[in-house]
Structure formats: structure tokens, C-alpha cells
VOGU-3710 file (C-alpha; in Angstrom, 3 decimals, decimal comma):
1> xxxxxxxxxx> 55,039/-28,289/-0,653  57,322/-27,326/2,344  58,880/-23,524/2,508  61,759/-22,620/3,804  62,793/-19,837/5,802  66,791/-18,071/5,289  67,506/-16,419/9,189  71,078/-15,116/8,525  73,876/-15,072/6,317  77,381/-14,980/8,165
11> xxxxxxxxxx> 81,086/-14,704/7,261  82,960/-16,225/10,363  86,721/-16,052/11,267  88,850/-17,486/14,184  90,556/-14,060/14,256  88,114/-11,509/12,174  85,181/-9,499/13,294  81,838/-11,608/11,939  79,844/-10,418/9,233  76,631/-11,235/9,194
21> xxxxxxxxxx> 73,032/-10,316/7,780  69,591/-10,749/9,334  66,763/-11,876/7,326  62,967/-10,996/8,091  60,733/-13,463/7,092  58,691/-11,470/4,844  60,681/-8,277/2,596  64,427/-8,127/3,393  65,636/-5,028/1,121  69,540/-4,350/1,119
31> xxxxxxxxxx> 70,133/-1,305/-0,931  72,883/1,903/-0,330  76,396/2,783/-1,937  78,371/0,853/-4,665  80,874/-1,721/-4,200  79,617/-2,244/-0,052  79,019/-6,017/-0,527  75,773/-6,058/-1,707  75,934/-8,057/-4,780  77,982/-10,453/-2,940
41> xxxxxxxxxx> 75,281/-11,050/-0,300  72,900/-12,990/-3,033  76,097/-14,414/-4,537  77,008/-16,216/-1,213  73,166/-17,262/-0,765  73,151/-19,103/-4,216  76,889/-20,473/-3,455  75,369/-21,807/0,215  72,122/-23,956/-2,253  75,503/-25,277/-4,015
51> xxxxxxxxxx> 76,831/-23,229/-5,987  80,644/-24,805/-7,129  82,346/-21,742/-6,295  81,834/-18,140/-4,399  84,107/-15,128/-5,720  86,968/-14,424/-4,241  87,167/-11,052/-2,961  89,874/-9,434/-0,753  87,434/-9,043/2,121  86,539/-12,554/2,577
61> xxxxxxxxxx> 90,594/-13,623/3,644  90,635/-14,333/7,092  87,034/-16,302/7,586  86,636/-19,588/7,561  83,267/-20,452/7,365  80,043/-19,192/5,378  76,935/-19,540/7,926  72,936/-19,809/6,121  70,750/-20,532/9,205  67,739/-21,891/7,997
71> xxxxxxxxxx> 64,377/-22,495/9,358  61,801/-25,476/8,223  58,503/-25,905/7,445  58,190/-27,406/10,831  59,972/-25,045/12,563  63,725/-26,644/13,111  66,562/-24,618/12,497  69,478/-25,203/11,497  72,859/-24,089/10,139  74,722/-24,790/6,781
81> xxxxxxxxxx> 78,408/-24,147/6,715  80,758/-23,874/4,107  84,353/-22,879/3,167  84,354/-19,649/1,135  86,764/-21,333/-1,188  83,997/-24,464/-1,486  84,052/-28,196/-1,106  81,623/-30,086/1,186  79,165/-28,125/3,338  78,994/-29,425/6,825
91> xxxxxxxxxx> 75,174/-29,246/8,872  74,412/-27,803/12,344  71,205/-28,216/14,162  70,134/-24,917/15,409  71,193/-21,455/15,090  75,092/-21,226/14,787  76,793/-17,724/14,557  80,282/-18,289/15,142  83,309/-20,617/14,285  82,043/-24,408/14,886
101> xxxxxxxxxx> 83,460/-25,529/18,217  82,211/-29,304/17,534  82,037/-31,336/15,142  78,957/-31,258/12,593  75,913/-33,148/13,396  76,278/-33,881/9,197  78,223/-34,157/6,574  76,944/-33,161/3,341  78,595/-33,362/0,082  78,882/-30,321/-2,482
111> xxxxxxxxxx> 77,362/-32,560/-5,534  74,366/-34,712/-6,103  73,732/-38,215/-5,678  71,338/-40,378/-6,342  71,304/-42,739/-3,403  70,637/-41,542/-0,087  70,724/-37,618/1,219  74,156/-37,549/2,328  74,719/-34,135/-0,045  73,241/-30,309/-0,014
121> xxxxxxxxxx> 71,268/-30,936/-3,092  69,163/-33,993/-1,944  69,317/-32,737/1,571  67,183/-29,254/0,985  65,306/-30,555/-2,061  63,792/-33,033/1,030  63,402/-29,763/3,131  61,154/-28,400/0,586  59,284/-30,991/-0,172  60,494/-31,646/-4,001
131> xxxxxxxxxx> 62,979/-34,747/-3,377  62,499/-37,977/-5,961  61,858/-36,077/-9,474  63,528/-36,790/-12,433  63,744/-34,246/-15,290  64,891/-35,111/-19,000  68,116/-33,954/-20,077  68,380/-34,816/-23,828  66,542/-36,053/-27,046  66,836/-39,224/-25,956
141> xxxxxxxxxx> 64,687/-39,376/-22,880  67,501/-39,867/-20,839  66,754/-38,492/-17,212  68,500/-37,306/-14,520  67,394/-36,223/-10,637  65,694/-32,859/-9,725  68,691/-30,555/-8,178  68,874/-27,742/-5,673  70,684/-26,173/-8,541  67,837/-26,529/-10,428
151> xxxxxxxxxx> 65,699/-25,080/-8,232  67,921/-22,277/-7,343  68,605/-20,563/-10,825  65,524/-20,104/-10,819  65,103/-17,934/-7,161  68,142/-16,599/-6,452  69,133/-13,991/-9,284  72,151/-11,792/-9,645  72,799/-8,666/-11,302  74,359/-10,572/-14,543
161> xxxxxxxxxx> 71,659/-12,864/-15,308  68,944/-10,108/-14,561  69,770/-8,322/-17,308  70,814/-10,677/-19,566  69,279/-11,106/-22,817  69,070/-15,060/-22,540  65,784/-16,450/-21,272  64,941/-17,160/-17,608  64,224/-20,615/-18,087  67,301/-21,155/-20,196
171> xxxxxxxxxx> 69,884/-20,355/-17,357  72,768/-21,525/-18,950  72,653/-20,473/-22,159  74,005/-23,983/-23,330  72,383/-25,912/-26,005  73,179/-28,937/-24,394  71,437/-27,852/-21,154  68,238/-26,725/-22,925  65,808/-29,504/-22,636  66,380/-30,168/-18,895
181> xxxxxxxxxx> 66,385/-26,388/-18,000  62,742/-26,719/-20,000  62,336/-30,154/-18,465  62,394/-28,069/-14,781  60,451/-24,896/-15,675  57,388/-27,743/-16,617  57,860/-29,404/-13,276  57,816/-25,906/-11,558  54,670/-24,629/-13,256  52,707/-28,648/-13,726
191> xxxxxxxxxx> 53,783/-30,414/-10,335  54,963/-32,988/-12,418  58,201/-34,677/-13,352  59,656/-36,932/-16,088  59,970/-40,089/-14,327  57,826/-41,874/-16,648  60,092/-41,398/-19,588  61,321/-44,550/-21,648  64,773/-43,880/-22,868  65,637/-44,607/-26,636
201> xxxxxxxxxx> 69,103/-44,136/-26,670  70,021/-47,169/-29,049  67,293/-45,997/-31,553  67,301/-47,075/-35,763  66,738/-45,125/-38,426  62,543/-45,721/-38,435  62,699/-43,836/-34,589  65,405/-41,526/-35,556  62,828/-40,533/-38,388  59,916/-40,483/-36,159
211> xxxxxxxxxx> 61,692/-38,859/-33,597  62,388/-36,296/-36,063  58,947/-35,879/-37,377  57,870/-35,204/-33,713  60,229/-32,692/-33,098  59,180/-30,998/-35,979  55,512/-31,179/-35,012  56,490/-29,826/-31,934  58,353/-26,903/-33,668  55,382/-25,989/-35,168
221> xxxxxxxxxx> 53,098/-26,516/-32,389  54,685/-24,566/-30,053  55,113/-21,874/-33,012  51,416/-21,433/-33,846  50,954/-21,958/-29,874  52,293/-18,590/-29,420  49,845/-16,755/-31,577  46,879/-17,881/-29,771  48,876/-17,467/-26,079  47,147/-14,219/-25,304
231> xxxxxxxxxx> 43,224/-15,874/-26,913  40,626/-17,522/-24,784  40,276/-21,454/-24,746  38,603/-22,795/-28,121  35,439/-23,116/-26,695  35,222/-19,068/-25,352  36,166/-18,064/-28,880  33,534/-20,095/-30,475  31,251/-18,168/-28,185  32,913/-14,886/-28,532
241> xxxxxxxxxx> 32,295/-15,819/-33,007  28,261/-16,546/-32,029  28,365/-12,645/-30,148  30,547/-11,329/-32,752  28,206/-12,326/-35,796  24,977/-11,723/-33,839  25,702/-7,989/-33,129  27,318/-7,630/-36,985  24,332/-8,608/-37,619  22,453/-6,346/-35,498
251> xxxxxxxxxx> 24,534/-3,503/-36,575  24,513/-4,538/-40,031  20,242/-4,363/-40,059  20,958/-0,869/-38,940  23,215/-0,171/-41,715  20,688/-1,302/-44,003  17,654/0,475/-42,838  19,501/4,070/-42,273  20,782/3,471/-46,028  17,408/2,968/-47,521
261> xxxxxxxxxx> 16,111/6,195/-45,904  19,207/7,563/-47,116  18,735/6,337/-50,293  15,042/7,734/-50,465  15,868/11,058/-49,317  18,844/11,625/-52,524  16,258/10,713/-54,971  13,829/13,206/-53,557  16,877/15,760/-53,401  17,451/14,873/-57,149
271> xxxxxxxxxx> 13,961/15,241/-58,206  13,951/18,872/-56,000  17,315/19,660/-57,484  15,970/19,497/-61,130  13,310/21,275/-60,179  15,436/24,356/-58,660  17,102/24,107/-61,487  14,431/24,517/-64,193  12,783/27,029/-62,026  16,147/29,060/-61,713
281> xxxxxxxxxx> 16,044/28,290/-65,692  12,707/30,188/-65,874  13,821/33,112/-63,302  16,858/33,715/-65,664  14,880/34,001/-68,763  11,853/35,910/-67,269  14,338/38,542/-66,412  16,005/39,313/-69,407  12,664/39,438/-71,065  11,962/42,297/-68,452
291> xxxxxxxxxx> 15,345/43,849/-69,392  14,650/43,641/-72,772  10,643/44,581/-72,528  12,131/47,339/-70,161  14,221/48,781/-72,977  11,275/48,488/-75,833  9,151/50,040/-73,321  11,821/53,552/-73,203  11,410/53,196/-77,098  7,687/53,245/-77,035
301> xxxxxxxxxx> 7,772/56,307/-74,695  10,556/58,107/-76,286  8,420/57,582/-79,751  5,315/59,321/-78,557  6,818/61,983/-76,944  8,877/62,785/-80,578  5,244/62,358/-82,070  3,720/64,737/-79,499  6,428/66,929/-80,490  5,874/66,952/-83,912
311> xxxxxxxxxx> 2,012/67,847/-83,405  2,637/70,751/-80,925  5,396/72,032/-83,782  2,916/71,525/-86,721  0,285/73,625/-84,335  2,468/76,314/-83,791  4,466/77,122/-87,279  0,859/76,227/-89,231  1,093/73,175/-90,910  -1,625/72,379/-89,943
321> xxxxxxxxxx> -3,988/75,414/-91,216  -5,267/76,458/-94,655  -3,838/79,169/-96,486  -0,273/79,775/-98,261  1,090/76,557/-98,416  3,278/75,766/-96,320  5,637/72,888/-97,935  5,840/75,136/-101,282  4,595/79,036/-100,899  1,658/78,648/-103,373
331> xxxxxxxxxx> -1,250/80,954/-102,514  -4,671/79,102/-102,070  -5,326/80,061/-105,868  -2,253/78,993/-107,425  -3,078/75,453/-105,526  -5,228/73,635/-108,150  -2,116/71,145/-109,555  -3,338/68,067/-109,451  -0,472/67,212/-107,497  -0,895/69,761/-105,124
341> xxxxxxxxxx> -3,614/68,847/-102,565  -4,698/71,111/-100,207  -5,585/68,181/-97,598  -2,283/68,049/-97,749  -1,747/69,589/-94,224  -4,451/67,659/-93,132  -3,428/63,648/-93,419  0,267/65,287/-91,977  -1,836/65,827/-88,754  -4,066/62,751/-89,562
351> xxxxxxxxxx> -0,552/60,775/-90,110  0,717/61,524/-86,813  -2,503/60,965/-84,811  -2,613/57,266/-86,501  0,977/57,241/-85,382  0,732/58,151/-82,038  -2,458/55,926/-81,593  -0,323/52,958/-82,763  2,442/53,292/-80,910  0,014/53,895/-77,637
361> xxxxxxxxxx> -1,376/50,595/-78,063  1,584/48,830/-78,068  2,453/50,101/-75,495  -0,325/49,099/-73,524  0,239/45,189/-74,718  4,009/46,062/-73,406  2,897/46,726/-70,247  0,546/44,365/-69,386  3,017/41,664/-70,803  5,691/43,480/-67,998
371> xxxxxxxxxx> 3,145/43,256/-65,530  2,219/39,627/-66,271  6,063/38,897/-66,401  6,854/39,929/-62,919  4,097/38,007/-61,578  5,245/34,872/-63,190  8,490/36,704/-61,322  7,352/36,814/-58,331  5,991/33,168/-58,060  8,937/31,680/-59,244
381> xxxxxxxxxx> 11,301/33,738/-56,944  8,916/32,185/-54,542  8,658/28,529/-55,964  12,796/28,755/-56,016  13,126/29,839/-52,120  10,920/27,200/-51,690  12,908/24,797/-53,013  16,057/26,072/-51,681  14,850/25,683/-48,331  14,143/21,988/-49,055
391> xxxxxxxxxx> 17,317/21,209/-50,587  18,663/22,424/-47,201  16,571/20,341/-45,197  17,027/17,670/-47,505  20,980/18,237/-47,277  20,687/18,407/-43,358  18,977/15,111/-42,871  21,574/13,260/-45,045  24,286/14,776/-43,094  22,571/13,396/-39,891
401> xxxxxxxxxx> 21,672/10,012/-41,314  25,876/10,056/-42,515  26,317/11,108/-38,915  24,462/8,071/-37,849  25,935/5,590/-40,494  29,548/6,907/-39,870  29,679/5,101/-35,984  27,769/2,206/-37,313  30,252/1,061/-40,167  33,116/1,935/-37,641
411> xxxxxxxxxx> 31,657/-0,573/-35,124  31,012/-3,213/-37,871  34,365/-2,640/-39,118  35,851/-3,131/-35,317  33,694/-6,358/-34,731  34,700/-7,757/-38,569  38,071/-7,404/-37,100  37,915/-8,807/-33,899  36,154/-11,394/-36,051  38,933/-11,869/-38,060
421> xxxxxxxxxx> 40,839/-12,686/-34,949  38,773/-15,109/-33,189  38,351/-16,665/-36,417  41,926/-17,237/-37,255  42,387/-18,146/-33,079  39,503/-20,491/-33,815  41,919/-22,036/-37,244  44,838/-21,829/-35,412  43,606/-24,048/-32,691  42,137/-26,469/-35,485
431> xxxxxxxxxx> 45,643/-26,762/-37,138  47,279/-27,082/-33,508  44,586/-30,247/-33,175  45,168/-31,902/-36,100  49,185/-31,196/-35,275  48,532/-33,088/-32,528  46,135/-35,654/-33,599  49,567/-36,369/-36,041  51,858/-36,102/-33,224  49,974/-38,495/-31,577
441> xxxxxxxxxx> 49,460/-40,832/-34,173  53,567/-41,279/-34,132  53,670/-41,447/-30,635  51,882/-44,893/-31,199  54,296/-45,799/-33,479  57,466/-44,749/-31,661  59,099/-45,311/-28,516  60,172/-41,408/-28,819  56,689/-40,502/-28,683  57,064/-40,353/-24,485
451> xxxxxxxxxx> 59,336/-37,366/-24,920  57,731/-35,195/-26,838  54,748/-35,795/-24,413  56,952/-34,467/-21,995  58,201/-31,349/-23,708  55,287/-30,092/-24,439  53,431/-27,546/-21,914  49,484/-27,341/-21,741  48,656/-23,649/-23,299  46,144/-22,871/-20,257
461> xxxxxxxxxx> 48,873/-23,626/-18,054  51,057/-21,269/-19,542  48,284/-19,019/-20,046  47,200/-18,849/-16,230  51,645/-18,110/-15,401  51,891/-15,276/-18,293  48,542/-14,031/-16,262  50,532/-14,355/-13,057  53,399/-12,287/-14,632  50,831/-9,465/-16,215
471> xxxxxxxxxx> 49,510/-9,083/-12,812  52,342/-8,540/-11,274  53,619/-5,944/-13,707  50,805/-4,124/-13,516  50,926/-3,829/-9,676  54,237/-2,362/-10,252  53,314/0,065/-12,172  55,403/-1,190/-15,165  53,867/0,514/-18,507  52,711/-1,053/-21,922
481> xxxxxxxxxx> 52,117/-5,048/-20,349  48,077/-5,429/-20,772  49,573/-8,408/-23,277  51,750/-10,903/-21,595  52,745/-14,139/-23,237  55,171/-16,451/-23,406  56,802/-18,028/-26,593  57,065/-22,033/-26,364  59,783/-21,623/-29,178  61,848/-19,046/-27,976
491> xxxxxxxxxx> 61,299/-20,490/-23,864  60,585/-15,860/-23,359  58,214/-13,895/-22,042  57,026/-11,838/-24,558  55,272/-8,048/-23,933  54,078/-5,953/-25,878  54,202/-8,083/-28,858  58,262/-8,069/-28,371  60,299/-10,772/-26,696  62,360/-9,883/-23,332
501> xxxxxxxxxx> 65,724/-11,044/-25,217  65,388/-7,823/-27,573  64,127/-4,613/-24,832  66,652/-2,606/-22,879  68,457/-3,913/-20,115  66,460/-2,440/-17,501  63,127/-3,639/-19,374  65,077/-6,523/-19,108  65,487/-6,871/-15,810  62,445/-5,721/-14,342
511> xxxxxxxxxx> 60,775/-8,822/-16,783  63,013/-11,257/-15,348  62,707/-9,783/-12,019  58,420/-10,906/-12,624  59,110/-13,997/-14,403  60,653/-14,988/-10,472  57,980/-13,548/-8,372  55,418/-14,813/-10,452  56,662/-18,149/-10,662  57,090/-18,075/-6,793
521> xxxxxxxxxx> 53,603/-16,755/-7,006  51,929/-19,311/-8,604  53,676/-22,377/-7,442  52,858/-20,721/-3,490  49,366/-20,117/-4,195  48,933/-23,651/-5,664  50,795/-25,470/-3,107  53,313/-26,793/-5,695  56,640/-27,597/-5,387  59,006/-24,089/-4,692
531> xxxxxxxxxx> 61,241/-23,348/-1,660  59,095/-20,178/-0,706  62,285/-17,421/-1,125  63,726/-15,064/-3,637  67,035/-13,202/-3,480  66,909/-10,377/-6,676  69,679/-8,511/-7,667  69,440/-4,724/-9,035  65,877/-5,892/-9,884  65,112/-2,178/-11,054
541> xxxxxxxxxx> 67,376/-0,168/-13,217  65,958/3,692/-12,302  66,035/7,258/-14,095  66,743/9,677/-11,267  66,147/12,790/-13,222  68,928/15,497/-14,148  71,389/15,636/-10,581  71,625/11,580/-11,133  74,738/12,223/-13,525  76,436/16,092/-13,027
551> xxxxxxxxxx> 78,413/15,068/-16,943  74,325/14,274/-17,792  75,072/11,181/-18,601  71,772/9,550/-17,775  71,693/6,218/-19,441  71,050/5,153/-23,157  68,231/4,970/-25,399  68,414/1,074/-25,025  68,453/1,045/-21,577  64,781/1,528/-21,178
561> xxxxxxxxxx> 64,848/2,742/-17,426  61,932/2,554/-14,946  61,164/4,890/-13,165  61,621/5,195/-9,137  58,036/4,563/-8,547  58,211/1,387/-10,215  60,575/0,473/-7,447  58,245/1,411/-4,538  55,714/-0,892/-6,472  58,241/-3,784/-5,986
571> xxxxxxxxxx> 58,812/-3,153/-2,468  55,542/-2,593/-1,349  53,938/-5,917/-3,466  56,812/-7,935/-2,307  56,266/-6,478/1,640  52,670/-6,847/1,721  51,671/-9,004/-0,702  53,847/-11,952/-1,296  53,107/-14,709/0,777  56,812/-16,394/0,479
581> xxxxxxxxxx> 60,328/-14,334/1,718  62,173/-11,937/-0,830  65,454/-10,460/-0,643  65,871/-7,396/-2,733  69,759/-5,537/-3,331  69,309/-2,242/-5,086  70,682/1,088/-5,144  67,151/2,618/-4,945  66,277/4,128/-1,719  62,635/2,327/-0,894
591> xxxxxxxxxx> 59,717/3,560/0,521  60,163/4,178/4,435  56,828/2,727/5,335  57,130/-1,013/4,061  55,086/-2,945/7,018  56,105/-4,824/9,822  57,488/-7,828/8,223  59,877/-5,616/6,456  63,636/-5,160/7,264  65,323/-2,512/5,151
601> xxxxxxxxxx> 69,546/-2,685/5,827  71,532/0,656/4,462  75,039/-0,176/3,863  76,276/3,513/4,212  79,599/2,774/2,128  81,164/5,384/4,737  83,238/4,749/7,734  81,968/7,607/9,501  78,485/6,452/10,109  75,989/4,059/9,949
611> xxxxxxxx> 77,058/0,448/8,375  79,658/1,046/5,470  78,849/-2,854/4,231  78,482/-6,210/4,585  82,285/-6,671/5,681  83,288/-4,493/8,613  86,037/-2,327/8,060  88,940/-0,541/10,725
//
């Protein structure tokens, strides 16, 4: 792999002031007011790597020539230059910065050919390094050469594409174009080309079938592909199942023993709870008996003291003497009836005696029944606190063996689930082998079978440039993007389980804007095939809080805006961390401290200082 370096961009004119830009080899960032030139810079970079036309803008009448010194691997430089209104590009060895005043040392024509180097594409496609590869272009294995086109849709980006919702690898959008725009992103990310293709273009029916077949194989590869993108290798998840069941295991055995203790401790809270219960039983009927006893026990009392009564009465009026009697007024003599006794007074006193006796014993039997009833009281008062207190302690170690069980069954419930998934990464995978062990199978039997060899892309390939992209995001400072993927089907990254096409436009562009470093990144760090510079256009799409907009107009819902400190990110990975050169046009003011290898240009947009643009004005 051979970088290249871009030294300046000029606009020369026999008769106009030259307009020109200076590029540091590292972070070039271009940023200031609107409508200063700035889009037009990365415009006139892509149209000078052969680009069929450049827009015509009022500014540009008067100069003649476009200038892109460049700088080899090997340290030549040299000068590209090219009407603004197109054609053939004539080459200059050395640094040229003004009209030519000789004639070119080559002549390079604006399209590619196959033979020889006589034209811009085969000409810097041998400067860095990628000349000779062929790329499919259709269903029919038909290929074509590698161009600087090619290579340049996917480095230099402008403001359009950035946000548009089409995929980065599908640049044009065209259906037509697909497969060879796929065809290139493989060679980019694999090192290797299609040359070895067979072409089947006069194919019968038996190949058109197998052909078909394949294709559909592929469908669905690539489909269940994408829902194992973000899952270790096969082998890692078959480890990952061993851990998985060994600690649900683990946890499980746990589970098992805390529930048996559990289960041991309810039974003994279900024996104690009957036994509350029928002591509570006993406390309840105990104490009515005292009620009740209580109230027989104010009868007994009351009785006596009526029969103590009725002795101290007899006592005192004489019923209880002999003499005239007392119930009828007979004198002792005229008492001889034989109904009229004169004991008569004494069994009244002899009655109540007996009755008082009587109703002081039971009395006594009352109350030592009481007495015996409130000890029984007393103990099972004491039996039921008892008890109470054990229920509670009972209660309180099931609510810490719950407390125990609750984390465990969360944790088995987490690793049955992250079983789930490995199992059904460790299926899909299975069904992606036997897809292919198919696939394969009509490969053998179908000259077709060398395409869809070459449409496919290895998973851990993809897997290590979606890591690439993740890693980049996240030194950003972009949110949400632990998951990056990439979706064979839809040729998009996807993040956070959505696909670029469908975010905001500035999610948009700040994804597309990672898909180009990253792929820089990874072809530079692997010494694959990639001219070693990026030009980004309006990379970042920022919210600059309430004064951006005095109407408070700040953007829609849709828009998903970064904010400004995502764009210091940029700057500083891309000054200090990205071994190729980048060329950044915003409107975002960057960080003043960028490093050495850092040139930051303001175009001022005002004629009263600093540089209004790229075009000098009166």
C-alpha cells in the first residue's frame, strides 16, 4: 500500500488573483461562515480524482486551471491540472502554483482505460499502490477494472451524500451499480479483487436456476448473518454455553438448598401457627369462664350477705325466741295445734344457717376453680408470647432466606437468557453452515458458483470493521453505539439495533462520517490498499443551545443533532490519532489546541478582516 499526500488546492487565472488552499499533512480543518467556498473546496478535490464535472459557480469565471499538488509515497511531487469546466487533466512534475508556462510533462485522459496509464484513473490508482484489480459489475460475473472513482466515493464526501439516507457503500444509489459498489467495499476491507471470476453471460436455464438458487442462499445467508454480527465466533459461544450452564448450575444448587431450608422452616411455622392458634383458642375460653365464674361469684356473695341479713333481722324483731308467736299471735298456751309447732322459730334460724353454710361452700369450690383458672391463664398467656415470638423469628428468617433467593433466581433468570442467546447464535451459525454447505454443493454444479463466492464477505471480517467503526464512535463521544453492526442485506451500518438509512440526518452523518475514517482506519493499520486521505463535508450537524436561532428555530425532532463536543472529539481523533491526512469543512468552531500537524483555515465570510473565502474578493 502506497499513501498519498494532497499539498494544495489552487484556482489559477491568466488575469485573476489565485486561490489557493494549503494542506497539512496530518488534520486540515476548514470551517467559518456560509456560502465562503467551503463546500466547494472538497467538491474540486473529488472533481481533481476524476470527477466528470465541477459546479459551476460565478466565482470560478476567469481561471483557467484547477491545481492538486500531490506528494508520493516516495516523496515526488507533482501537480494535476485541470479545466474547471473538465476534459483531460494534464501532469506536472513538482510543485506548480500558477498558470502552466510549458507544456505538461503528461497527458492524462479524464476516463479509464484498460491498457496502459495514459489516464487520471490508472495513473493515481498506480500512485497508491491499488493498480490491476478487477471488481464484478453484474450477475453475470462480468468484471471491469478498479477506478480512482471507485476509490474516491468512498474518501472524499460532500455535504449531500453525508447525510443521505442511502448506504455508504452503495454510492450511487443505482441498482445497476450495486454489485460492483459491493464488489469494491470487499476489495477495500479483504485486499482482494475479482479477477478470478468466470463469466457466464450465455448461461441456460439449468445455471439460470442455479444461479438463482445461490442468490437466494445468499439472501438468506447474509440475512441470518446479521443476527449473529454483534456474537463471538462459533467456537467462543460454545465456550461462553459450557460457562453459562456451569454457573446455572452453580446458582441453581443454591436455589435448591436455600429452598429446602425454606421449605423446613414453613412447616415448622405451620406446626407453631396451629399451636398459637389452639393456645389463643384456650386463652379465649379460659376468660370467659372467669367472666362468667366472676359473675356467679357476685351471686354467691350477694346471697350470703341477704342470708346474713335475714339472721341479724330474725335476732332483732324475735323470731327467733320463745314466747307469743310470732307468725300468728298465739300465746305459748294457745300453741298446742298440732299444726302449730313451737320449733317453729327454731328450723327458721336452723333453715338459714344450712343456707348460708351451703352457699359458703360453693363458694369456696368457686374460688379455687378462679384461682386454678388464672393459672392455667397465666401459662397460656405465657405459652402464646412464646409462640408469638417464634412465629416472628420464624417470619424473619423466611424473609431473609426470600432475600437471598430473590438475587439468585434474578441471576439464573439473566444467565437462562444470555443462554437463550448464545444458544440461538450457536443455531444460527449451524443453519448459516448448512446454507453454505448447500451453496457450495451448487457451486460444484454451476459455473455461477464463482460469483457468489465473490459476493459474499467473511463475518469476522466484517466483524473486526463494525469494531473499527464502534471504536471510533466512542472516541467521539457519540452516545448509544456499544452495538455496531453491519447488515450484509441492507450493505448499512446498523446502531443501536436501527439501520443508518432510518436516524436523523445528523445521526446520519456523523455514521457515515465513521464508516470513512474507519475504513481508512483499518485498511492503514493493515497495510491494505487505500490512498491514506479523507476530505468530509459538514461531518457534524451541532445543537448550539438557545442564541443558535433568535426565531428558536433549533432544528427538528428528526434531525438528531450532536452536540459540539462531539465535534472536538472528531478533531482531536482525526489530529492526533489518525495515522493518514483528513480534511474536515464545518461550521463548528474546533478546539484551538489541535497539535502540530494541525492547520485550522477560518474563512471569515467578511471583507473587512481576516480571509472572507476560498475565492478572493475586491
Amino acid at each position: 500500500m502506497s499513501k498519498i499526500l494532497l499539498k494544495h488546492l489552487s484556482f489559477v487565472g491568466a488575469s485573476k488573483e489565485s486561490a489557493s488552499i494549503e494542506f497539512s499533512e496530518g488534520l486540515t480543518v476548514i470551517y467559518g461562515a456560509s456560502d465562503t467556498g467551503k463546500s466547494y473546496i472538497v467538491e474540486a478535490i473529488d472533481f481533481m480524482f476524476g470527477a466528470s464535472r465541477l459546479r459551476d459557480i460565478p466565482e470560478v469565471a476567469g481561471y483557467s486551471h484547477v491545481l492538486l499538488g500531490l506528494q508520493s509515497a516516495d516523496g515526488d511531487v507533482f501537480t494535476l491540472a485541470r479545466s474547471p469546466r473538465g476534459r483531460a487533466f494534464s501532469l506536472y512534475e513538482g510543485d506548480l502554483r500558477g498558470v502552466p508556462g510549458r507544456p505538461a510533462d503528461r497527458d492524462l485522459a479524464a476516463t479509464h482505460g484498460r491498457k496502459g496509464v495514459d489516464n487520471i484513473s490508472a495513473y493515481l490508482l498506480q500512485a497508491i499502490g491499488m493498480t490491476g484489480l478487477r471488481v464484478q459489475k453484474n450477475q453475470k460475473n462480468e468484471t471491469r477494472d478498479l477506478s480512482i472513482r471507485d476509490v474516491a466515493h468512498v474518501c472524499f464526501i460532500d455535504e449531500t451524500r453525508m447525510q443521505a439516507q442511502r448506504s455508504p457503500v452503495l454510492v450511487s444509489g443505482q441498482y445497476i451499480s450495486a454489485t460492483a459498489e459491493k464488489s469494491v467495499f470487499r476489495a477495500f476491507l479483504t485486499g482482494e479483487d475479482d479477477s478470478a471470476l468466470v463469466s457466464s453471460a450465455a448461461s441456460n436455464d439449468a445455471k439460470k436456476l442455479s444461479k438463482g438458487k445461490i442468490e437466494l442462499l445468499d439472501s438468506v445467508i447474509a440475512e441470518l448473518a446479521s443476527q449473529v454480527m454483534q456474537l463471538s465466533e462459533p467456537d467462543e459461544l460454545s465456550r461462553q454455553l459450557g460457562r453459562l450452564n456451569a454457573a446455572i448450575s452453580e446458582q441453581s444448587n443454591s436455589i435448591v438448598e436455600a429452598t429446602l431450608i425454606r421449605d423446613r422452616l414453613i412447616e415448622r411455622r405451620a406446626e407453631m401457627s396451629a399451636q398459637y392458634g389452639a393456645a389463643l383458642e384456650r386463652v379465649t375460653e379460659v376468660s370467659d369462664l372467669l367472666a362468667r365464674f366472676g359473675l356467679l361469684e357476685e351471686q354467691y356473695r350477694s346471697d350470703l350477705a341477704r342470708l346474713d341479713m335475714v339472721r341479724e333481722a330474725g335476732t332483732l324483731l324475735g323470731y327467733f325466741n320463745a314466747g307469743v308467736c310470732v307468725f300468728c299471735g298465739a300465746d305459748p298456751e294457745h300453741q298446742a295445734h298440732a299444726e302449730h309447732s313451737a320449733a317453729e322459730t327454731t328450723l327458721l334460724d336452723e333453715a338459714v344457717l344450712a343456707e348460708h353454710d351451703k352457699t359458703s361452700n360453693l363458694l369456696v369450690d368457686l374460688l379455687k376453680t378462679i384461682e386454678d383458672l388464672k393459672e392455667q391463664q397465666d401459662e397460656l398467656v405465657t405459652a402464646r408470647s412464646s409462640l408469638s415470638a417464634g412465629l416472628e423469628n420464624l417470619v424473619s428468617d423466611i424473609s431473609r432466606i426470600d432475600d437471598a433467593l430473590r438475587p439468585l433466581a434474578e441471576t439464573v433468570e439473566s444467565l437462562a437468557d444470555s443462554r437463550s442467546v448464545v444458544e440461538r447464535g450457536i443455531s444460527i451459525y449451524e443453519q448459516i453452515a448448512s446454507l453454505q454447505s448447500r451453496k457450495s454443493a451448487l457451486v460444484d454444479e454451476s459455473d455461477g458458483g464463482d460469483k457468489a463466492a465473490a459476493s459474499a464477505l467473511d463475518l469476522s471480517t466484517v466483524r473486526e470493521f463494525t469494531d473499527s467503526v464502534r471504536k471510533v464512535l466512542n472516541s467521539w463521544g457519540v452516545s448509544e453505539f456499544e452495538n455496531v453492526a453491519y447488515d450484509l442485506r441492507q450493505n448499512d451500518l446498523v446502531v443501536g439495533d436501527q439501520v443508518r438509512a432510518s436516524r436523523g440526518k445528523g445521526m446520519r452523518a456523523i455514521l457515515h462520517a465513521a464508516f470513512t475514517v474507519s475504513l481508512a482506519k483499518y485498511c492503514l493499520e493493515r497495510d491494505l490498499g487505500h490512498p491514506g486521505v479523507i476530505a468530509l463535508d459538514s461531518p457534524v450537524v451541532t445543537f448550539r443551545g438557545p442564541f443558535a436561532d433568535r426565531d428558536g428555530d433549533l432544528g427538528s425532532e428528526d434531525d438528531e443533532l450532536q452536540s459540539e463536543s462531539v465535534a472536538s472529539n472528531l478533531y482531536r481523533q482525526l489530529g492526533n490519532e489518525f495515522d493518514g491526512q483528513a480534511i474536515v469543512v464545518e461550521n463548528v468552531t474546533p478546539p484551538s489546541h489541535l497539535g502540530e500537524s494541525t492547520k485550522i483555515i477560518h474563512f471569515t465570510g467578511s471583507k473587512e478582516f481576516g480571509r472572507f473565502g476560498l475565492f478572493p474578493v475586491g
